[in-house]
Structure formats: C-alpha cells, structure tokens
C-alpha positions as CSV (number, residue, x, y, z in Angstrom):
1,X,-24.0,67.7,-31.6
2,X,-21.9,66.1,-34.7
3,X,-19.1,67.0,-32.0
4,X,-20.4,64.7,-29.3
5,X,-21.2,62.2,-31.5
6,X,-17.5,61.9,-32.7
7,X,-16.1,62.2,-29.0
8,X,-18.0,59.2,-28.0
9,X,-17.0,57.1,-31.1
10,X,-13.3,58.3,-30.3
11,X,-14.2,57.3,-26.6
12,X,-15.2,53.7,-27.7
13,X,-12.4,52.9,-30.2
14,X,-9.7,53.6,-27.3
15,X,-11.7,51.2,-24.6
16,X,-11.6,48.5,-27.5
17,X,-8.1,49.5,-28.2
18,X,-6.7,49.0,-24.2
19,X,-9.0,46.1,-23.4
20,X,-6.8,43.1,-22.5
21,X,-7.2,39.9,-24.8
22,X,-9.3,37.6,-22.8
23,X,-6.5,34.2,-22.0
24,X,-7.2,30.7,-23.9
25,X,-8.4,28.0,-21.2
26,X,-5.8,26.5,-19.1
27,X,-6.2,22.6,-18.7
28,X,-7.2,21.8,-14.9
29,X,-5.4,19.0,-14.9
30,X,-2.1,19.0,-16.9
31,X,-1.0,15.5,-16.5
32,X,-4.3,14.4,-18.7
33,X,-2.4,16.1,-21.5
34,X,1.3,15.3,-20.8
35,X,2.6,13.0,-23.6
36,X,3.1,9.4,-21.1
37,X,6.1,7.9,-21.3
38,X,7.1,5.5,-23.8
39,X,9.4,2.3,-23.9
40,X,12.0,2.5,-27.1
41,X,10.9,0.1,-29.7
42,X,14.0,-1.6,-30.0
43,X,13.8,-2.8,-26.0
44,X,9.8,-3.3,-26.3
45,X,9.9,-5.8,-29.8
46,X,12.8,-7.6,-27.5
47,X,11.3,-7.9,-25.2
48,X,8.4,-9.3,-26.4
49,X,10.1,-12.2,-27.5
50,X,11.8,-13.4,-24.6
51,X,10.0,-16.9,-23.6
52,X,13.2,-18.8,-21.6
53,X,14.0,-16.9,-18.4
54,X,16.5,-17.9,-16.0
55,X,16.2,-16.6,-12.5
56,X,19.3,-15.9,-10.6
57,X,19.8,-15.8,-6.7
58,X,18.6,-13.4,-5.2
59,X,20.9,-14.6,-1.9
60,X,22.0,-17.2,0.2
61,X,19.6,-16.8,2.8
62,X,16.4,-18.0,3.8
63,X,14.2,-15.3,2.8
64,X,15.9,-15.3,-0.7
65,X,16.0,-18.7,-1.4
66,X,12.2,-18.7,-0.7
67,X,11.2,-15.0,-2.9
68,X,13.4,-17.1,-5.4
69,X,11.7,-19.9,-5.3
70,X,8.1,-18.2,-5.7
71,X,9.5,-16.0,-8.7
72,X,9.9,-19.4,-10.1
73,X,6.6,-21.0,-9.7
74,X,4.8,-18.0,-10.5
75,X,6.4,-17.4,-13.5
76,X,6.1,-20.9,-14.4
77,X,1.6,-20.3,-13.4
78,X,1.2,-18.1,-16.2
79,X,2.3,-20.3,-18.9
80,X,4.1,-17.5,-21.3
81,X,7.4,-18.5,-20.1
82,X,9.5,-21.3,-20.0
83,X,12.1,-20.8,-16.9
84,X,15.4,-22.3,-17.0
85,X,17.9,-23.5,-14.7
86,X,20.6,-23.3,-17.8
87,X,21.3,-19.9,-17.8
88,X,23.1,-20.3,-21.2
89,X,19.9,-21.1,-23.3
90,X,17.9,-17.9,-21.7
91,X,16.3,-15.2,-24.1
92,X,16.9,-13.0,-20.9
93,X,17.8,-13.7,-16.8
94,X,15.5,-12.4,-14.2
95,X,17.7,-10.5,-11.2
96,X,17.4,-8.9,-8.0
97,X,16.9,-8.5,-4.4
98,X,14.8,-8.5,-1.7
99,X,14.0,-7.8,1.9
100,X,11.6,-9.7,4.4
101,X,10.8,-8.9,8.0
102,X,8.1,-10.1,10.8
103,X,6.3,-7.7,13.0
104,X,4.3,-8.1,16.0
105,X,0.7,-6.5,15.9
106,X,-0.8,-6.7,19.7
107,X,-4.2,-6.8,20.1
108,X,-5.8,-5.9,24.0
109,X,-8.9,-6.3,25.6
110,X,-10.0,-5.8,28.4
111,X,-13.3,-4.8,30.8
112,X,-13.8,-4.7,34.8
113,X,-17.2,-4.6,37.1
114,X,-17.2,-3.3,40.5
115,X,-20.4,-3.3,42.6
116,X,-20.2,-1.3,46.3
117,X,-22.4,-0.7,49.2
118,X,-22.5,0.6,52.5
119,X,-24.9,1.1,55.4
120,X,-24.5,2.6,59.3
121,X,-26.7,3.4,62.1
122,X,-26.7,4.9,65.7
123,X,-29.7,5.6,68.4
124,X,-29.4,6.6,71.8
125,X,-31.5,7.5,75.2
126,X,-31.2,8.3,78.3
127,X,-33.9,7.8,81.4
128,X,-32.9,9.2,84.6
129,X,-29.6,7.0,85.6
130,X,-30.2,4.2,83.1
131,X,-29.7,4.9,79.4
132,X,-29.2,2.3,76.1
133,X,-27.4,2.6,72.9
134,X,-27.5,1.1,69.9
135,X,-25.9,1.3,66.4
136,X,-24.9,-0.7,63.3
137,X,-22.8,-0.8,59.9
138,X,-22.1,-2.6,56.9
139,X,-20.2,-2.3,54.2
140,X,-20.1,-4.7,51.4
141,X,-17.9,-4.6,47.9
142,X,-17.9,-7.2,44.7
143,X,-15.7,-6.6,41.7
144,X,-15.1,-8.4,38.9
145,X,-12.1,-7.9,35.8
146,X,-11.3,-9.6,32.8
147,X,-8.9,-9.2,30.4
148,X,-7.5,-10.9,26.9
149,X,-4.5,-9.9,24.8
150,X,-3.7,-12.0,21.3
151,X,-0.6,-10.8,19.0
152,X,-0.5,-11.6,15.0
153,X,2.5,-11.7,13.1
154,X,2.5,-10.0,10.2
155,X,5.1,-10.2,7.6
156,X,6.6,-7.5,4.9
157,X,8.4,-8.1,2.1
158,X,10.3,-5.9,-0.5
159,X,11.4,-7.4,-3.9
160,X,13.3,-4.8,-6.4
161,X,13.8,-7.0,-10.4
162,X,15.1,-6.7,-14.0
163,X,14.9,-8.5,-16.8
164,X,18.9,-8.6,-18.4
165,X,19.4,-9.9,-22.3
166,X,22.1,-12.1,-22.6
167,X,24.0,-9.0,-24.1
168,X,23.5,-7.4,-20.8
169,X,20.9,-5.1,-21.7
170,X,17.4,-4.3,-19.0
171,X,14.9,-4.9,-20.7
172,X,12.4,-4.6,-18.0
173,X,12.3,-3.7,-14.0
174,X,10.0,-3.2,-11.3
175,X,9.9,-2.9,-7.6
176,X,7.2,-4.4,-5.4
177,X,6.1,-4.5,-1.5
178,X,3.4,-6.6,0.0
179,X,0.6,-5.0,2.1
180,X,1.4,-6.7,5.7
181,X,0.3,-10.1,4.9
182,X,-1.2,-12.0,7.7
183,X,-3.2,-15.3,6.0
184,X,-0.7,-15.4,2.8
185,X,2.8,-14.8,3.2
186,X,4.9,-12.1,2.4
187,X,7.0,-13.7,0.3
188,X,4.2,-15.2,-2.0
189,X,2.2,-11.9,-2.3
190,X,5.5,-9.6,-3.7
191,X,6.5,-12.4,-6.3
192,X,3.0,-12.9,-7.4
193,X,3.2,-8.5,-7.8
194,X,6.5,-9.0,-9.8
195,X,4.9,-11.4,-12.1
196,X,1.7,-10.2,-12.3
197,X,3.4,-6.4,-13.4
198,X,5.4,-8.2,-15.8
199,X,2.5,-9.9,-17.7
200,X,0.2,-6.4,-17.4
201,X,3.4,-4.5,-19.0
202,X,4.0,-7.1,-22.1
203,X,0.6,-6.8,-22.7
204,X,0.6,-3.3,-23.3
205,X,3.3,-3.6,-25.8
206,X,1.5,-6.2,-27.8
207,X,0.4,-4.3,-31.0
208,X,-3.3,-3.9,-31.7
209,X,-5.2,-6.6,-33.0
210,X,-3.0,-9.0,-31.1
C-alpha cells in the first residue's frame, strides 16, 4: 500500500514537472501600446516660435495663384500668425505644391407610361342562297415618356506643404486633399485642411498648463 501511495506521488510530481508554463497575455491590439512618435525638441520649441510666415508660390498658374492666395487668408483668420510678403523678415517660409481638377458627376432620370388595347369581332350566316357577314376591330395605344438629366461639377484639389527656417531647416509638413467639393471650392477646403493641421499640431506641442 505504502508502495502505491509513493507511485502516485512520483506520478504527480512528473505531470507538474512536464506541464507547460501557461503564456503571459498578449495585447489585442498592439498599436495601443506602441510608443507614438515624437517630434525632436529642438524642431518642436522652434517651431513654436515662428509668428512671421512668408508663403512662396506655389506656381504660375491659375490654380496656384488661387491655393496661394487662400493659404494666405487662412493663415491670416487664425490670428497666431503674421504673414509676410518680405521673405527676409520671416521666422520660417511656408512651401509647396498643388494639384486641382474638375469632374463631371451626371445625374439621369427618367420614367415612361404606355397604355394598350385591342378588340375584334366576326359573325356569320347563311339562309338558303342569301347569307350576311359581319365583323369588327379596334386597336388603340397611348404612351407617354419623360426624361431629365442634370451634371454637377465637382472639383478636387491636392495641396502637399512645409514649413522651412530661414536656415533651411522643415520644421513642419503636411499633405491635404479635399473631399469633392461641390458648394465650396476645392481650392478653399484643402488650404483651410493645411491650416487647420497646422494650428491642431502646435497645439499639441504647447507644454501643459499653457
């Protein structure tokens, strides 16, 4: 009996011995615990302190001119900067390009009735060497079809920046698409995007308690 008893102990310690550590918990979702990127210090306390920004061409045509033009004003809307047409007095010059095309969009409607009938007869009869016939048809039809097609243009526009130190250094860059404007243009909803990512970013990189 003493025997058994040790057998099963001896059976017990190997099972314990050969049992396979149970694994630690693996995160579902590693990107929650990924260390997020970080701007250096140096380039976020610069810039932080830019206020005078001067906005270079973005290009000699049209479209330019006018994404240009917007950076400007909606730079000027949010009343942290001062923009600059003398480039030499800039904390920093705003560069880039961008892109703008019209599309087509084509919009159809349409819807048809049709309304039919038709009808025939015949009789006949026949008395010794006299006989009558008789018959009839009609046929009548009605249709009706209506139809309406409209097109909207809707513009695209594509704007890719960076904020440049005057010792040539980016401090800053972002690239921005509009949605397919139809009501507000293109051109208006990417630069309002630029500008609204640049004052979301600097805010980030104000210190606490600012």
């Amino acid at each position: 009996m003493l025997a058994g008893f040790l057998l099963v102990v001896g059976l017990s310690v190997s099972i314990q011995a050969v049992a396979p550590k149970s694994a630690p918990p693996q995160d579902s979702n590693p990107s929650q615990t990924s260390p997020q990127q970080k701007i250096d210090p140096e380039i976020a306390a610069r810039l932080l302190k830019v206020k005078r920004i001067y906005v270079e061409s973005f290009g000699d045509d049209k479209e330019s001119q006018q994404l240009q033009a917007m950076i400007i004003n909606a730079l000027v809307v949010t009343k942290r900067f001062i923009v600059t047409e003398n480039k030499d007095k800039a904390d920093a010059a705003l560069k880039g390009a961008g892109v703008e095309k019209t599309s087509q969009e084509v919009h159809a409607i349409g819807e048809a009735t049709s309304v039919g009938a038709v009808a025939g007869g015949s009789s006949a009869s026949v008395n010794g060497s006299s006989g009558s016939a008789s018959g009839g048809f009609i046929g009548r039809h009605m249709g009706t079809e209506d139809s309406q097609a409209s097109s909207v243009a809707v513009n695209d526009a594509r704007l890719a920046v960076r904020l440049v130190s005057a010792d040539g250094d980016v401090l800053w860059s972002t690239t921005k698409e509009s949605k397919g404007a139809k009501y507000k243009g293109a051109t208006a909803e990417v630069a309002d995007e630029v500008v609204k990512q640049l004052m979301h970013d600097l805010e980030k990189l104000k210190p606490a308690g600012n």
